[in-house]
C-alpha positions as CSV (number, residue, x, y, z in Angstrom):
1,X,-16.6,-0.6,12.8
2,X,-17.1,0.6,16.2
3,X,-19.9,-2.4,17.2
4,X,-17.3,-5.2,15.6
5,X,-14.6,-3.4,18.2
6,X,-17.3,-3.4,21.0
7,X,-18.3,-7.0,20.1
8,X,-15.1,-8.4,20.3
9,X,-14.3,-6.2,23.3
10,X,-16.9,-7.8,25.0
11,X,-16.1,-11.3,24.0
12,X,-12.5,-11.2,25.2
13,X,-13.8,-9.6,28.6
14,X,-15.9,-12.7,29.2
15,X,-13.3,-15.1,28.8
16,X,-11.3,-13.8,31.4
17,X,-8.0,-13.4,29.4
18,X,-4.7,-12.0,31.4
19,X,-1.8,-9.7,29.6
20,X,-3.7,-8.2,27.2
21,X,-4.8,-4.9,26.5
22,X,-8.0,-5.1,24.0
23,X,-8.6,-1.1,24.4
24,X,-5.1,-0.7,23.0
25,X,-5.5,-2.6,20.3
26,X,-8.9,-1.5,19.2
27,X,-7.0,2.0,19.5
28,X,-4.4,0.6,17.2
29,X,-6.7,-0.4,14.9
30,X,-9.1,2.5,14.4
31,X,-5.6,4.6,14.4
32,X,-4.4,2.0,11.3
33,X,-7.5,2.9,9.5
34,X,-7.2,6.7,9.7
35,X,-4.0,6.3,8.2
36,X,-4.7,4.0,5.4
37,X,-8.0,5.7,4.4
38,X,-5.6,9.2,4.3
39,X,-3.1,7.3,2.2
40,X,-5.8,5.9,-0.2
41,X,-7.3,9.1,-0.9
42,X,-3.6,10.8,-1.3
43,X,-3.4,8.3,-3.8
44,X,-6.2,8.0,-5.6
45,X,-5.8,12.3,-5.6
46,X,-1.9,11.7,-7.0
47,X,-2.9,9.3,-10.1
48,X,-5.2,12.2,-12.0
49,X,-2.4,15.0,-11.2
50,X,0.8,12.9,-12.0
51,X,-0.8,11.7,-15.2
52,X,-2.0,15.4,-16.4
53,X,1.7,16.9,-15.7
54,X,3.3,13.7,-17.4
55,X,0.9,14.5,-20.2
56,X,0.3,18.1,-20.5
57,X,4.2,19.1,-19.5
58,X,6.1,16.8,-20.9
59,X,6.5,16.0,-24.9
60,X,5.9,12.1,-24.3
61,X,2.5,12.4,-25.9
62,X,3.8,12.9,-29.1
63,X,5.8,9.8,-29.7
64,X,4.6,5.9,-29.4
65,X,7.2,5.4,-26.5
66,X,5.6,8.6,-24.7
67,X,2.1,6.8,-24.7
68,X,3.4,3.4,-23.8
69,X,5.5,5.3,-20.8
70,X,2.1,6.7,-20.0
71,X,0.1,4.0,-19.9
72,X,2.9,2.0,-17.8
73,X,2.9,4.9,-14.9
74,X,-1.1,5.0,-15.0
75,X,-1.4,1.1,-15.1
76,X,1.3,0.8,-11.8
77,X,0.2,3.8,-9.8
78,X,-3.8,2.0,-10.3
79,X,-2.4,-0.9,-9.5
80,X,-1.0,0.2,-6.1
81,X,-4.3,1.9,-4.9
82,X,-6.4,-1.1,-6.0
83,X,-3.7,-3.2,-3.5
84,X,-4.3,-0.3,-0.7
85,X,-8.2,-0.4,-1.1
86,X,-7.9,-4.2,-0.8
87,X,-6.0,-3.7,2.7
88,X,-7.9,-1.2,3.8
89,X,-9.1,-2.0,7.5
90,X,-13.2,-1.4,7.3
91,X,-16.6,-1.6,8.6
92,X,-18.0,-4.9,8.1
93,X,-21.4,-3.5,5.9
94,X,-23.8,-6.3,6.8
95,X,-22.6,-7.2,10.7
96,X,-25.2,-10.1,10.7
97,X,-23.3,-12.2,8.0
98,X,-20.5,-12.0,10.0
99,X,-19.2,-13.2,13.5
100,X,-16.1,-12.0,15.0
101,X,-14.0,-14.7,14.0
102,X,-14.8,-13.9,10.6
103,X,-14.5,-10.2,11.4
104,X,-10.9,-11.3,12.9
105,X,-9.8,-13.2,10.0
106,X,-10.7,-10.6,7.5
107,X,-8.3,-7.9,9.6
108,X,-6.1,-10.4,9.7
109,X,-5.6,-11.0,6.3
110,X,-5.8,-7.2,5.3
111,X,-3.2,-6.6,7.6
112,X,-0.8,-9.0,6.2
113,X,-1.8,-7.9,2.6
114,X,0.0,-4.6,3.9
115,X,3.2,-6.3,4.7
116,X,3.0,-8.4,1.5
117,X,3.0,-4.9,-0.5
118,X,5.9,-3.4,1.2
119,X,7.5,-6.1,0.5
120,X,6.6,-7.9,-2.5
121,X,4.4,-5.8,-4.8
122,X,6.4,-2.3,-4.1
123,X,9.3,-3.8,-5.7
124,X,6.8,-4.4,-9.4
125,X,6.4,-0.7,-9.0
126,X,9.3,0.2,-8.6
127,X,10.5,-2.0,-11.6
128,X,7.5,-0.5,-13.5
129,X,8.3,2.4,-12.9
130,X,11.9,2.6,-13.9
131,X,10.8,1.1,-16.7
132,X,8.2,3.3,-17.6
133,X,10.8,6.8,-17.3
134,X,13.3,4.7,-19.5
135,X,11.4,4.2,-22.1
136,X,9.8,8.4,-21.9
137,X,13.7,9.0,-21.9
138,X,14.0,7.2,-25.1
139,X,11.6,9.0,-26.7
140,X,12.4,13.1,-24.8
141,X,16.5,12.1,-25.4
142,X,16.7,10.7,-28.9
143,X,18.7,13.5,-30.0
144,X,21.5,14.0,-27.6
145,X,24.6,12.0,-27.7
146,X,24.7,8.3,-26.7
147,X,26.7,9.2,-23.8
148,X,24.6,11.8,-22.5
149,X,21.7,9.1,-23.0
150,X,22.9,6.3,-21.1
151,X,24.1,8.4,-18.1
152,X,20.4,9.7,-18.1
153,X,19.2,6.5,-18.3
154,X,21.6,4.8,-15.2
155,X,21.0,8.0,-13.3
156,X,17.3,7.8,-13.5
157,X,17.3,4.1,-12.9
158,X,19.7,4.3,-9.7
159,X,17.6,7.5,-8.6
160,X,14.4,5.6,-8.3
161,X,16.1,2.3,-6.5
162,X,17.9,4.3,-4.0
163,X,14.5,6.4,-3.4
164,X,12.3,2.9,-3.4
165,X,15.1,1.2,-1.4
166,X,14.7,4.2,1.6
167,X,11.1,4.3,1.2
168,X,10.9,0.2,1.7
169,X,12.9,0.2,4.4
170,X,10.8,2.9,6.5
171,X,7.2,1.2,5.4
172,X,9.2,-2.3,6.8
173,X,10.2,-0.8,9.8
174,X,6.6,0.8,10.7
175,X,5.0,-2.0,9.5
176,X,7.1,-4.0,12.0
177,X,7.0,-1.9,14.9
178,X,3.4,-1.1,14.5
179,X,1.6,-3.6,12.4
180,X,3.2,-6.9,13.0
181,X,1.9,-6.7,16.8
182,X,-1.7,-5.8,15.6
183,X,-1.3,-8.8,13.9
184,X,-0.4,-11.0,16.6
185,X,-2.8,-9.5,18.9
186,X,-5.0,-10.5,16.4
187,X,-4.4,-13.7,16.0
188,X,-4.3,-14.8,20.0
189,X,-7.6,-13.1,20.3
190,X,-8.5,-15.7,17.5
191,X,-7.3,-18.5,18.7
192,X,-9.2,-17.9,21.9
193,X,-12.3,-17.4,20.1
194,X,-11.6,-21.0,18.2
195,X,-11.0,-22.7,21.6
């Protein structure tokens, strides 16, 4: 990654632009990757771990709902790390198929693949995942009262909104104030290069 940084380093430096601070944003951007590169591997760590407590702690194995509620949580938490791998900001493998304004347009589009999961695909988790813990409480509440049941069942649901709703918000507001100029930056430099 560090040539495609130089490269376009380079190319902004010869055309002479004024107000913009290229270092900074290469800075940014290697600071973006750290970050999503720590997040994917939390992840990808989580899936195994959540899956074998849900499993091996829980009696949801021993019913159909159980399984079903298992599958749903594996299929959602694989889903979100195959949308972080596909944002993830990278080293261009072969730098000869590529120019910077491909290079640029790649970052580009990873970068606003970010934003679209805070704000689109999140919300399918969270969905799938409320649904996923209704169903397991099906199975794990069958014999307590209808009463007991249904409080379970609102409490869990509200639990995980309120949670998803904080959590959205915060990934909105860093994705704002730290992505959303990346971007922009981003997309001048671009523009330059096209002109």
């Amino acid at each position: 990654m560090e040539t495609n940084f130089n490269d376009i380093q380079q190319l902004w430096k010869s055309q002479k632009a004024v107000n913009f601070d290229i270092s900074g944003l290469i800075q940014q951007m290697k600071a973006t990757e750290k970050k999503q590169k720590t997040e994917w591997v939390i992840g990808l760590a989580c899936v195994p771990i959540t899956i074998s407590i849900l499993v091996y702690a829980l009696p949801l194995k021993d019913s159909p709902l159980g399984i079903i509620t298992l599958l749903i949580i594996s299929f959602g938490m694989g889903w979100v790390i195959w949308l972080n791998s596909k944002s993830l900001l990278g080293q261009v493998e072969n730098a000869e198929r590529y120019n910077q304004r491909d290079y640029l347009e790649e970052q580009i589009q990873k970068l606003n693949l970010r934003g679209k999961i805070i704000q689109k695909h999140m919300i399918t988790y969270c969905v799938l995942l409320a649904l996923a813990i209704n169903l397991g409480y099906l199975a794990v509440l069958a014999p307590l009262s209808l009463q007991v049941r249904l409080g379970a069942h609102v409490g869990a649901t509200l639990f995980i909104a309120v949670i998803m709703w904080f959590t959205l918000r915060k990934k909105n507001k860093k994705f704002e104030a730290e992505s959303r100029p990346m971007i922009r930056q981003l997309e001048k430099l671009l523009n330059e290069l096209k002109n």
